[in-house]
SEVEX-571602 format. One record per residue (C-alpha): x, y, z; residue number from 1. Coordinates in steps of 0.5 Angstrom, whole numbers. Each point is the difference from the previous one (the first is absolute). Last residue first. Example, Ala and Ser with C-alpha at 12.3 -4.5 7.8 and 13.67 -1.06 7.14 Angstrom:
<sites>
[site [27; -2; 14]; 2],
[site [-2; -7; 2]; 1],
</sites>
This chain:
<sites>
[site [-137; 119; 246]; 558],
[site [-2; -7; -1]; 557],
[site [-4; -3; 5]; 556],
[site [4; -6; 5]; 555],
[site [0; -7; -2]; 554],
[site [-7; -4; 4]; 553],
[site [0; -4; 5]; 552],
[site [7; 2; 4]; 551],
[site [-3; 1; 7]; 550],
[site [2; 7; -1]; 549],
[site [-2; 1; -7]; 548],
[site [-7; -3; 0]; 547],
[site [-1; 4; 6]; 546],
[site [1; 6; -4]; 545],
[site [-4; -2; -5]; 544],
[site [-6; -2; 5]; 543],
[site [1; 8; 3]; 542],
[site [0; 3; -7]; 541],
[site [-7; -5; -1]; 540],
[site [-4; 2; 6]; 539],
[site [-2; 7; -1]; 538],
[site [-1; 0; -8]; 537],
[site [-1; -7; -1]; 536],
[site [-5; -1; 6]; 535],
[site [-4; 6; -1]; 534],
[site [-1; -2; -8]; 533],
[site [-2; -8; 3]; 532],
[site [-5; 4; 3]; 531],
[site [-3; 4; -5]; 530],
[site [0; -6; -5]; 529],
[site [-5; -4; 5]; 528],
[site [2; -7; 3]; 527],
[site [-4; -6; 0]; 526],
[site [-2; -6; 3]; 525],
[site [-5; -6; -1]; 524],
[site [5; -6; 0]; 523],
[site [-4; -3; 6]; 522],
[site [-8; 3; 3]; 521],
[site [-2; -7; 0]; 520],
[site [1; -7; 1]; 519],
[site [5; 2; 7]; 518],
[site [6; -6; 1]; 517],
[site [5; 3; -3]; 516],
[site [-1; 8; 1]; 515],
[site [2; 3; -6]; 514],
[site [2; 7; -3]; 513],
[site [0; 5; 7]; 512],
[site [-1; 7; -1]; 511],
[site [-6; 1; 5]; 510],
[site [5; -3; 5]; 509],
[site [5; 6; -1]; 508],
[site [3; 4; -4]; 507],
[site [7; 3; 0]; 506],
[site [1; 1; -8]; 505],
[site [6; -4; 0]; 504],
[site [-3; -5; 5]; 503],
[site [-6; -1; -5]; 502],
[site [5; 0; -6]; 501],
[site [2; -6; 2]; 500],
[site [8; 0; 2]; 499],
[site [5; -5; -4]; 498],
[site [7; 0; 3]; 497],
[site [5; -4; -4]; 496],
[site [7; -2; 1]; 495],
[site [-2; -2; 8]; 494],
[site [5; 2; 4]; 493],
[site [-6; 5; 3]; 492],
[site [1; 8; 0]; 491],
[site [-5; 0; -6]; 490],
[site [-5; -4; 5]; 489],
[site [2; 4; 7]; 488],
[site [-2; 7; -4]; 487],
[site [-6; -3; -3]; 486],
[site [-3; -3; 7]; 485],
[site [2; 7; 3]; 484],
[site [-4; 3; -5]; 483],
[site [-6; -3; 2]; 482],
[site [2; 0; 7]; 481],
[site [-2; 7; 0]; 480],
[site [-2; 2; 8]; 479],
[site [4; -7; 2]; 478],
[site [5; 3; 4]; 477],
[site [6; -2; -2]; 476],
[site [5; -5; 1]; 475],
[site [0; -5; -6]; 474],
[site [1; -5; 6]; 473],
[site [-4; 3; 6]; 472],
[site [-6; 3; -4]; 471],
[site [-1; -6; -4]; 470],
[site [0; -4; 6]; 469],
[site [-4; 3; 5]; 468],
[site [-5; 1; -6]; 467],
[site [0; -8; 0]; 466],
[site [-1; -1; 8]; 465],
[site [-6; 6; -1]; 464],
[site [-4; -4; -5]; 463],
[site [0; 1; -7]; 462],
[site [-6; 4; -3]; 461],
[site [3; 6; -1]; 460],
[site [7; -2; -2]; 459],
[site [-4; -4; -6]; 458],
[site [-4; 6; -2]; 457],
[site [6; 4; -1]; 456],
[site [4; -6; -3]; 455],
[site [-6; -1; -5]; 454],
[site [-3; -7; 1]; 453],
[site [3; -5; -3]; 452],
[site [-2; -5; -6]; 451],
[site [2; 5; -4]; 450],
[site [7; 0; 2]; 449],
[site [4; 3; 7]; 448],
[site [5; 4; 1]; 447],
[site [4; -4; -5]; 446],
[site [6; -3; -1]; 445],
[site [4; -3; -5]; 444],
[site [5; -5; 0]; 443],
[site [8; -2; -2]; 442],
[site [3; 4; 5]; 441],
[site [-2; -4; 5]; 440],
[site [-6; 3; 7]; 439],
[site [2; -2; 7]; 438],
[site [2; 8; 3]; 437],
[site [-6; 2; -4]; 436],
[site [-5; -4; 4]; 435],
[site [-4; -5; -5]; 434],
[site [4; -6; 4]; 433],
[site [-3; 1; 7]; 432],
[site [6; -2; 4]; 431],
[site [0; 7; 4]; 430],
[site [-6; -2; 4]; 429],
[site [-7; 0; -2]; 428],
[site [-6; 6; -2]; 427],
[site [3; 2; -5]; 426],
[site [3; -3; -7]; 425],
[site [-6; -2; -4]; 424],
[site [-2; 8; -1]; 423],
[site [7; 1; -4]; 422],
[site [-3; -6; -5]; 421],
[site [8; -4; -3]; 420],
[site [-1; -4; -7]; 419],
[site [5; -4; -3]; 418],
[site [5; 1; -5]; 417],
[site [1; -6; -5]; 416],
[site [7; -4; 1]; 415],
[site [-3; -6; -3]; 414],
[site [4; -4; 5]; 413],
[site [-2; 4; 6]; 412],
[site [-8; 1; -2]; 411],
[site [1; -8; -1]; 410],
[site [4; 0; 8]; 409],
[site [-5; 5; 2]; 408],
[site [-6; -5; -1]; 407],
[site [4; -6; 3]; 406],
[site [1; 4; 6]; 405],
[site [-7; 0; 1]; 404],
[site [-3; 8; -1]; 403],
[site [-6; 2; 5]; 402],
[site [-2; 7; -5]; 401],
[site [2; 3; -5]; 400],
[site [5; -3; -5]; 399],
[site [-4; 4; -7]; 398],
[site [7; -1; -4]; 397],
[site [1; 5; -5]; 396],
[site [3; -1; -8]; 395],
[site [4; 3; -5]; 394],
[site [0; -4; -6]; 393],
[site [8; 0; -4]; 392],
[site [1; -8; 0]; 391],
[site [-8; -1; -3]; 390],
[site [0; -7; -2]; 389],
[site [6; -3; 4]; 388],
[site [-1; 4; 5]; 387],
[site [-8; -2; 1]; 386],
[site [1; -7; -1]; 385],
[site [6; 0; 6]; 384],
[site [-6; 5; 4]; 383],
[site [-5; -7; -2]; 382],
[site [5; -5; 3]; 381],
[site [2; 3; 6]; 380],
[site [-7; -1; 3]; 379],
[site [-5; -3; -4]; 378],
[site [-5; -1; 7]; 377],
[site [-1; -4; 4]; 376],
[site [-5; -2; 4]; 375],
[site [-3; 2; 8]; 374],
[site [-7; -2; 2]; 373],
[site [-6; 3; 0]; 372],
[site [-6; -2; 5]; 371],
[site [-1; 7; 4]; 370],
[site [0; 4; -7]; 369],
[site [-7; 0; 2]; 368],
[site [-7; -2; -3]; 367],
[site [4; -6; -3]; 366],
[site [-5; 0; -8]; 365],
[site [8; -1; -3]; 364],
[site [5; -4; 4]; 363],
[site [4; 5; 2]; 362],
[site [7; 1; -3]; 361],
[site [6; 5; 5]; 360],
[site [5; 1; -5]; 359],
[site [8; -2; 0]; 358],
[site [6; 3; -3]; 357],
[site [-3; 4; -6]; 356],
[site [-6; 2; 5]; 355],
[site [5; 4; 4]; 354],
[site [0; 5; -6]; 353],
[site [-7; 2; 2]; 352],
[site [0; 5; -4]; 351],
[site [6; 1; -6]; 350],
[site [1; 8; 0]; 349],
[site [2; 1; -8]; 348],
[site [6; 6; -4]; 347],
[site [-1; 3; -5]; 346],
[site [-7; -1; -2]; 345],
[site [-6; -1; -6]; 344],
[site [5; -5; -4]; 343],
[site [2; -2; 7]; 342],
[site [-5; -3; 2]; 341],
[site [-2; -3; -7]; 340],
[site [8; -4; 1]; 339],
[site [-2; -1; 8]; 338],
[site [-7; -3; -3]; 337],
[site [3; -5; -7]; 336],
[site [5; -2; 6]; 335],
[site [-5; -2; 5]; 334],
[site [-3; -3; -7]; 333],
[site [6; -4; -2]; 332],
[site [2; -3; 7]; 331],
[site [5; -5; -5]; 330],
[site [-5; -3; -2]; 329],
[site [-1; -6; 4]; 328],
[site [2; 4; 7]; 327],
[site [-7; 4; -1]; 326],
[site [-4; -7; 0]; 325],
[site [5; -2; 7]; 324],
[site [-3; 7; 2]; 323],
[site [-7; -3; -1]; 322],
[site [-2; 8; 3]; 321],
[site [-4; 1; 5]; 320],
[site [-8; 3; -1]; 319],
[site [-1; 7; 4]; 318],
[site [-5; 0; 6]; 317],
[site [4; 4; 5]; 316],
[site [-2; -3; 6]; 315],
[site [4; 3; 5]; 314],
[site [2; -3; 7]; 313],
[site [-5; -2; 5]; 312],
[site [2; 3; 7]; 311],
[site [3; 7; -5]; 310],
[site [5; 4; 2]; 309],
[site [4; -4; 5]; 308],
[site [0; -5; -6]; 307],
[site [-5; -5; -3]; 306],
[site [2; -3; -6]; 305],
[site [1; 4; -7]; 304],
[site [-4; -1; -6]; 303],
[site [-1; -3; -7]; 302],
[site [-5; -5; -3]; 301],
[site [0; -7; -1]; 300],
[site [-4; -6; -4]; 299],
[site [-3; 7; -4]; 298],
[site [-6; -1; -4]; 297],
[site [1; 0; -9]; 296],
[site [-5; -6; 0]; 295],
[site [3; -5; -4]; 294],
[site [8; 1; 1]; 293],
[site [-2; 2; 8]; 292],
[site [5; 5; 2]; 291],
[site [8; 1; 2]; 290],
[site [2; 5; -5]; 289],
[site [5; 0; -6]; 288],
[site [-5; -6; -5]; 287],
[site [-6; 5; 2]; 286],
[site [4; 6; -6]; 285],
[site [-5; 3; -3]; 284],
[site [-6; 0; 5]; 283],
[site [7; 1; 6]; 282],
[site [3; 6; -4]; 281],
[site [-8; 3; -1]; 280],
[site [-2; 1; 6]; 279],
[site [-5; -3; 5]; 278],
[site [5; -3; 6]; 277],
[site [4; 8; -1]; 276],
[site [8; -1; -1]; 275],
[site [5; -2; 5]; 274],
[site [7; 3; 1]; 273],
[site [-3; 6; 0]; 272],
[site [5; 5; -5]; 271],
[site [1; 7; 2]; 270],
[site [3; 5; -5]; 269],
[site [6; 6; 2]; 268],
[site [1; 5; -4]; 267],
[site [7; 3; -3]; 266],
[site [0; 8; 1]; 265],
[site [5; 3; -5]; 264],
[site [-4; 6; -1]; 263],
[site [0; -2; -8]; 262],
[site [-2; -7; 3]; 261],
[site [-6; 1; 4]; 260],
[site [-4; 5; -7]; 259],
[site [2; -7; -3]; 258],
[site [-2; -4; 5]; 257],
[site [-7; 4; -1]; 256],
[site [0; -1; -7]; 255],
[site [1; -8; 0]; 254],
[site [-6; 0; 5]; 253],
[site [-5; 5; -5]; 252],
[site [1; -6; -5]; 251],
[site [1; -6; 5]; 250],
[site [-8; 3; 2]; 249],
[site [-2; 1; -7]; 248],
[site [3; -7; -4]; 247],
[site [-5; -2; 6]; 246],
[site [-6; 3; 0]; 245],
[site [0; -3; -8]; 244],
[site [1; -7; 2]; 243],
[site [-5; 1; 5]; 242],
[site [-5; 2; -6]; 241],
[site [4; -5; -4]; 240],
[site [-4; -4; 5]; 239],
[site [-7; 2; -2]; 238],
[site [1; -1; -6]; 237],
[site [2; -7; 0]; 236],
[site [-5; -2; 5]; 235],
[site [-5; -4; -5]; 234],
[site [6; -4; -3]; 233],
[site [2; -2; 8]; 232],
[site [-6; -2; 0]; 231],
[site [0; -5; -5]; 230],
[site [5; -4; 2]; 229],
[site [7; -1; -1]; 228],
[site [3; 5; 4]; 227],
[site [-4; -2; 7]; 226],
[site [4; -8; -1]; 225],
[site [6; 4; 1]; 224],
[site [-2; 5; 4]; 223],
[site [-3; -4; 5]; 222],
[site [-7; -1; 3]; 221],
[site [-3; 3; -6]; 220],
[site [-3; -7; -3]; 219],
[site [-1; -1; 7]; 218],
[site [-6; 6; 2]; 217],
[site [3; 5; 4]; 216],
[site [1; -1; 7]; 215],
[site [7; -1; 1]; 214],
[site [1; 6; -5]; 213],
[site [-3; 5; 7]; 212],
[site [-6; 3; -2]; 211],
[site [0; 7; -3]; 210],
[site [-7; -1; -4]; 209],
[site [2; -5; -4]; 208],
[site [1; 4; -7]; 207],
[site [4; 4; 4]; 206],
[site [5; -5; 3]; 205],
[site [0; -2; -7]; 204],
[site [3; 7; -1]; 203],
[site [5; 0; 4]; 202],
[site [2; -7; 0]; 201],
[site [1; 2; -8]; 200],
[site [4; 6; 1]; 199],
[site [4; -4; 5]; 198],
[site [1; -6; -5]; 197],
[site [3; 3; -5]; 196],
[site [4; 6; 3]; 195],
[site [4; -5; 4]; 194],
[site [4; -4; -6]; 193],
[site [-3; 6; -5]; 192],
[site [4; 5; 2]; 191],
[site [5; 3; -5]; 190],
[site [-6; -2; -5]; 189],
[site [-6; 4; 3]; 188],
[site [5; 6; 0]; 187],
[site [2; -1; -8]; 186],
[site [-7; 0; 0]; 185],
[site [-3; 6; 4]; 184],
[site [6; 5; -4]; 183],
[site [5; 4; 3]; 182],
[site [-2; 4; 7]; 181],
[site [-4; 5; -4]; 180],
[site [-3; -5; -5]; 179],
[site [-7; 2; 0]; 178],
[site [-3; -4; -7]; 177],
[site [-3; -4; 1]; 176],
[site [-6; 0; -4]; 175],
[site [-1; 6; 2]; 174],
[site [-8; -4; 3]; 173],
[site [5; -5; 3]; 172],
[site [3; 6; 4]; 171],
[site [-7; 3; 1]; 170],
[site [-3; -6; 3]; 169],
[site [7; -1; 4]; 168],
[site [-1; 7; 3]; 167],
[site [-7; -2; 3]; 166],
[site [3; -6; 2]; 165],
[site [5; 4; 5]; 164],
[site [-6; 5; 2]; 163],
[site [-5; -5; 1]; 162],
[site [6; -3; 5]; 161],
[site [2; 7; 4]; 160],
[site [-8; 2; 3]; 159],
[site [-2; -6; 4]; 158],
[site [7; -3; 2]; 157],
[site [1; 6; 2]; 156],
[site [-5; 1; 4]; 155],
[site [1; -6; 3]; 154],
[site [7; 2; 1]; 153],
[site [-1; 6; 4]; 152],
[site [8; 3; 0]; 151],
[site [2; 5; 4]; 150],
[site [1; 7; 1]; 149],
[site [-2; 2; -8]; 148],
[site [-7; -3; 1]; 147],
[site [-5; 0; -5]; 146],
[site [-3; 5; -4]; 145],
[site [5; -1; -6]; 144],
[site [-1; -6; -1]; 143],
[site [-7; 1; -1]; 142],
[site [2; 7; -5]; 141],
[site [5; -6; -5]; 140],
[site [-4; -1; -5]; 139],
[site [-2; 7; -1]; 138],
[site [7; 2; -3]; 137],
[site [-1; -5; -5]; 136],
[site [2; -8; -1]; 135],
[site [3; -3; -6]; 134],
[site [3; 8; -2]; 133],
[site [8; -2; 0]; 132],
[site [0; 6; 5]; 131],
[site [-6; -3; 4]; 130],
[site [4; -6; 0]; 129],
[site [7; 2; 3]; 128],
[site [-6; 4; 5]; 127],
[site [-2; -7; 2]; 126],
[site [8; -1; 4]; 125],
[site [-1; -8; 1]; 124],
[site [1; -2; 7]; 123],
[site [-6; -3; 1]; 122],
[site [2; -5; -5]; 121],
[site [5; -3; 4]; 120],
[site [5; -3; -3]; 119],
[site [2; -8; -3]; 118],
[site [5; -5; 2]; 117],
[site [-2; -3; 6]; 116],
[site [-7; 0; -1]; 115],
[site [-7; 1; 3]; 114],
[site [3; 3; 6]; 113],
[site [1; -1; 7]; 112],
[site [5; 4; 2]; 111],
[site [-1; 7; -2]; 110],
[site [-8; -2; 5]; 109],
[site [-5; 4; -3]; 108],
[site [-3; -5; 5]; 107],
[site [-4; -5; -6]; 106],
[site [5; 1; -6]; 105],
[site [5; 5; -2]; 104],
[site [4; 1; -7]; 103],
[site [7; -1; 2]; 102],
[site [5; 5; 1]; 101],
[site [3; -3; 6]; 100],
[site [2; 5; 6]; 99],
[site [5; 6; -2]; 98],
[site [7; 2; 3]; 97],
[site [3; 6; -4]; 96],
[site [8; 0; 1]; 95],
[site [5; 6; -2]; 94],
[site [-1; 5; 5]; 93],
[site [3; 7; 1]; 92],
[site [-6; 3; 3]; 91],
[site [-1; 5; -6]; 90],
[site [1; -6; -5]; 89],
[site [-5; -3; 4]; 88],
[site [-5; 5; 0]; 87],
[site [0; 2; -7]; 86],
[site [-2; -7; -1]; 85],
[site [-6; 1; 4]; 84],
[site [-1; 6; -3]; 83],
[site [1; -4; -7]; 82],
[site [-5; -6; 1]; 81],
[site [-6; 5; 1]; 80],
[site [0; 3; -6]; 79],
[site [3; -5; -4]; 78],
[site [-6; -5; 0]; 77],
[site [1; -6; 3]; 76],
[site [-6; 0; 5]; 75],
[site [-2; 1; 8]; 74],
[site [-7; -2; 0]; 73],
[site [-7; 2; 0]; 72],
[site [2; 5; -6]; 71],
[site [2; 7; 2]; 70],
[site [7; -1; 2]; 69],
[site [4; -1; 5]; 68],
[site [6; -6; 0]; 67],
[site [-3; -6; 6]; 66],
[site [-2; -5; -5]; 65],
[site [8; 1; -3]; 64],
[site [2; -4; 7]; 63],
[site [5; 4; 4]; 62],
[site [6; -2; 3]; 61],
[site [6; 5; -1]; 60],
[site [7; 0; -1]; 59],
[site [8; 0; 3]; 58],
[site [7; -1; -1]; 57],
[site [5; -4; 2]; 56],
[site [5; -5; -5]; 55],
[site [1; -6; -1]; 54],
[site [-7; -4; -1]; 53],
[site [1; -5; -5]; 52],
[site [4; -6; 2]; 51],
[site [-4; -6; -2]; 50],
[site [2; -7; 1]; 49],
[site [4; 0; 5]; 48],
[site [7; -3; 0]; 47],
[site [0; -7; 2]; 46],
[site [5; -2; 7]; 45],
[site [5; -4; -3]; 44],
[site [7; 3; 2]; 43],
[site [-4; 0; 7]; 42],
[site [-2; -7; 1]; 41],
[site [7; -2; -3]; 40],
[site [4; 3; 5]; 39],
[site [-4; -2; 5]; 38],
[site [-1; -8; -2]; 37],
[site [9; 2; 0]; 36],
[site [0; 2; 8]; 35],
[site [4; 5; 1]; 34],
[site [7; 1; 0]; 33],
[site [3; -4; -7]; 32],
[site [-6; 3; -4]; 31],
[site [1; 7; 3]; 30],
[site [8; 0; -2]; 29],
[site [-1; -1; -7]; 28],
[site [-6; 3; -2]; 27],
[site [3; 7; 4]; 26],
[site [-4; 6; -4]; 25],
[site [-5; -4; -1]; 24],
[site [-3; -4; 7]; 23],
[site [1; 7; 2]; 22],
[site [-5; 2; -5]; 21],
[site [-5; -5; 1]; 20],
[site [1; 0; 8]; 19],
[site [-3; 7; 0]; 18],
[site [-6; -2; -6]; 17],
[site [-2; -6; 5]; 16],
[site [0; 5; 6]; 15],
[site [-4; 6; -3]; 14],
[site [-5; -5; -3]; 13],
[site [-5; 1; 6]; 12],
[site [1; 6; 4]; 11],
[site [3; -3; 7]; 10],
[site [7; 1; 0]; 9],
[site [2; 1; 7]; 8],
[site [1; -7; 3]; 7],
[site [4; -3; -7]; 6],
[site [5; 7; 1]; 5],
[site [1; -3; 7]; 4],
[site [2; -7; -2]; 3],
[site [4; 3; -5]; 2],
[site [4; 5; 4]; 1],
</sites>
């Protein structure tokens, strides 16, 4: 019996946890029939690090710049974070997934920002500033002219900035006085440890004309030295006007959580595991990254090799972590940002979690990611500093991709839940591990993410063999794979099932967030209020119903 039992368990985990309890229920005997070194080995198999995922349910991913409105861009404003909301709540999902809030850079990239810590300006609702009478209803006409179907970022680059100092000048000219979100100063003070050094990266930058730090003059090179010179004095004001922008972003931000809490809907951050070369974490803090101490260049950079997908692999170009620096410390600036993250989230997708275990480092100026080499990473060490300072976080493991066993055995023992992608699973035989009769419990799945094509739109472009195999395993037609794709999602094991809203909407590839890969033309989509309108009232009560019958959500009262 037990040699059959061992031939047919296969889900990883499962055999261990079964002789475990037998191995208790009958101590005595057990030691004396099996071997002791088994005996011991299962009686000292470590329990998880974390174990937050319990329950199943269900959410949305949609990044904030993708809310309607009449400013560019999707804002913070209550006017369009509560329909959304509304939805939710009518839908019977409790999670809101977002990509990370940071103030955006060359690419309009969410994930190559200028600081870890701060928020996007361009998220800022101006109406909130026409109120408090530092800017006018006049101010914000241009804004209004653009687009409402997509972003054009170079316009808003254009229009939204002069706005944001605009109101600054009049904030200052009040003699500070607006104090909506609390008082500026007390703010200031909260977030000094990042707020310092972003606010005067940002305006030194200005004062040097956008170039990158490693290309300013040696006296501001660093942080550290930049401080103690005359130019950071000439800057000061120019920097309490970034400081400002942000006490208005976490303001407006801390509104809408609460406006997500009182419908009981947690919402999901992101958190790239590398920071953007020309930012203010790696200017303030070089001793933490792989870089030249003098010039500020990078000695590596950050990628992945060459793959099936790719014959030179992906030069990603962000400096690596010192991590034997981080280890010194405790890791205290990793947990300074998880502990920021969730300030502004419930819960935080970490990216690229493999990189934790071992990274691909390429020289740096190596015109490929061809030459690089395998390095370890902090592995379990750095998620045992992160239980012990922050037991209760909540966090996701971004595992996607080729995975050695190492990877997964870290992603085991910290007990993170990992990614599942739907569109990954077709196309092969049974074996595929993102197919639905493979996934664990303890994991989340999606259709697709931002990085993905609509389900519509992928469906449509894959080839016959791929379209062969959707049609047969999830057996239907392929008229509405869409919904088929959501339906399959929310039957999934996995506890959490998380759709974009494109693929709830039913769009195609006009919809698609990013094409990695693609230097234009990404992070630009948005969706009106009429058609999130029609959505929650033709298609909410049946998500709801859904919800309640895959077990993702309790059922409506009365």
């Amino acid at each position: 019996m037990l040699r059959r039992y061992f031939r047919t368990r296969s889900r990883r985990g499962s055999l261990i946890c079964w002789w475990a309890r037998l191995a208790s229920r009958h101590a005595p005997a057990f030691s004396t029939q099996f071997p002791l070194s088994l005996s011991i080995s299962m009686k000292t198999v470590p329990a998880p690090l974390f174990n937050w995922l319990q329950n199943r349910s269900a959410g949305v991913l949609m990044h904030p710049t993708s809310l309607p409105g009449n400013q560019g861009i999707g804002v913070l404003s209550a006017a369009a974070v509560e329909p959304f909301l509304d939805f939710l709540s009518a839908a019977g999902l409790r999670y809101w997934q977002i990509c990370p809030l940071g103030p955006t850079g060359y690419g309009d990239s969410p994930y190559q920002c200028f600081s870890a810590f701060a928020g996007n300006p361009y998220l800022i609702d101006l109406q909130v500033l026409v109120e408090a009478k530092l800017l006018s209803s006049a101010d914000l006409i241009p804004l209004q002219s653009l687009p409402t179907g997509k972003i054009d970022y170079g316009w808003l680059w254009s229009l939204k900035w002069p706005l944001l100092f605009k109101a600054f000048d009049a904030f200052v000219a009040a003699g500070r006085t607006f104090d909506r979100y609390g008082a500026f100063a007390d703010f200031q003070a909260a977030q000094a440890s990042w707020l310092e050094p972003y606010a005067a990266f940002m305006a030194l930058k200005d004062a040097q004309g956008g170039k990158a730090w490693w290309e300013w003059p040696k006296k501001i090179r660093f942080f550290r030295d930049a401080r103690k010179s005359a130019d950071y004095k000439k800057v000061a004001l120019r920097a309490e006007a970034y400081a400002f922008f942000q006490y208005l972003f976490y303001g407006q931000w801390n509104a809408v959580r609460a406006l997500a809490a009182e419908r009981d809907v947690q919402i999901i951050g992101d958190a790239p595991i590398f920071v953007a070369a020309d930012g203010a974490d790696v200017w303030s803090h070089p001793e933490l990254f792989q870089i030249d101490a003098k010039t500020g260049q990078p000695l590596f950079v950050a990628g992945v090799p060459p793959d099936y997908f790719s014959a030179d692999g992906q030069l990603w170009g962000n400096p690596l972590y010192a991590w034997e620096a981080h280890a010194k410390d405790g890791y205290a600036w990793w947990l300074d940002r998880l502990r920021a993250n969730l300030e502004l989230c419930d819960i935080v997708r970490i990216d690229h979690f493999r990189g934790f275990d071992t990274y691909w480092s390429i020289p740096a100026g190596a015109p490929t990611a061809r030459t690089g080499e395998w390095k370890e990473g902090p592995g379990l060490a750095f998620f045992e500093a992160v239980a012990s300072a922050l037991p209760d976080c909540q966090l996701i493991a971004e595992d996607l991709g080729e995975l050695s066993p190492s990877v997964v055995e870290l992603r085991d023992r910290t007990g993170l839940p990992g990614m599942n992608i739907l569109q990954f699973a077709f196309g092969g035989d049974a074996s595929n591990l993102y197919l639905p009769h493979n996934l664990t419990a303890n994991s989340v799945v999606y259709p697709g993410t931002h990085d993905n094509d609509t389900s519509l739109g992928w469906y449509r472009t894959a080839d016959t063999k791929t379209q062969d195999h959707v049609r047969r395993y999830l057996r239907v037609s392929g008229e509405n794979i869409g919904w088929d794709f959501i339906r399959s999602a929310y039957g999934a094991v996995s506890n959490l099932a998380v759709v974009p809203l494109q693929d709830y909407m039913s769009l195609g590839s006009e919809a698609r967030f990013n094409s990695p890969g693609k230097p234009q033309g990404n992070w630009q989509w948005r969706y009106s209020a009429q058609r999130l309108g029609d959505l929650t009232e033709n298609s909410a009560p049946y998500l709801r119903d859904l919800g309640e019958l895959t077990g993702r959500c309790a059922p409506a009262e009365g």
